[in-house]
N, C-alpha and C positions, 0 to 999 in steps of 0.2 A: 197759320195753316196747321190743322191736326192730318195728321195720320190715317186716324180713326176715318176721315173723310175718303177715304182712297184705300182701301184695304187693297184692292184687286194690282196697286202699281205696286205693293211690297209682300204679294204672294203670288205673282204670278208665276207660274213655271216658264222653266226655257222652253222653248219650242224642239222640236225633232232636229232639226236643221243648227241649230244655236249646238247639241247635245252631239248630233255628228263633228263637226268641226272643232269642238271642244278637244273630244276624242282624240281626231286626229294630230291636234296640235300638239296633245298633252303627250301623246309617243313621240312627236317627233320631235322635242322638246326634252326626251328621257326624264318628265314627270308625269307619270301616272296617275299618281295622287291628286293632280290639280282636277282630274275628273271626276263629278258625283254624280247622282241621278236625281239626288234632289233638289238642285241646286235652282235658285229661282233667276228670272232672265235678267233682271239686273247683275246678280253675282256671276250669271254663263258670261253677258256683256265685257264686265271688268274682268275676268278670268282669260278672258278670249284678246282680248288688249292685251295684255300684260303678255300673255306668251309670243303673240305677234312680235310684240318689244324686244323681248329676251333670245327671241329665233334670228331676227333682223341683225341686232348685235352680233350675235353667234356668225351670221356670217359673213357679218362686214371685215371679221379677220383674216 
């Protein structure tokens, strides 16, 4: 499997919706940083898991 075959699955941008929720996560999360504007929908995807993860934790204490 190349790559080269599939540009559009490893350039796509996040969506509006992927870029809101980011957002939101990433304040309520106290990192800011984890939000870009360029970020493409695979990386909003994993970015958005991972704070999910780290929120959930935070308040299972």
């Amino acid at each position: 499997m190349s790559y080269t075959q599939y540009p559009d699955r490893l350039t796509k941008p996040m969506t509006p919706g992927q870029a809101d929720l980011l957002r939101a996560l990433s304040i309520e999360a106290y990192q800011p940083k984890q939000f870009a504007d360029d970020l493409t929908a695979d990386e909003a995807a994993m970015r958005i898991e991972a704070l999910r993860r780290e929120i959930a934790l935070a308040d299972s204490y």
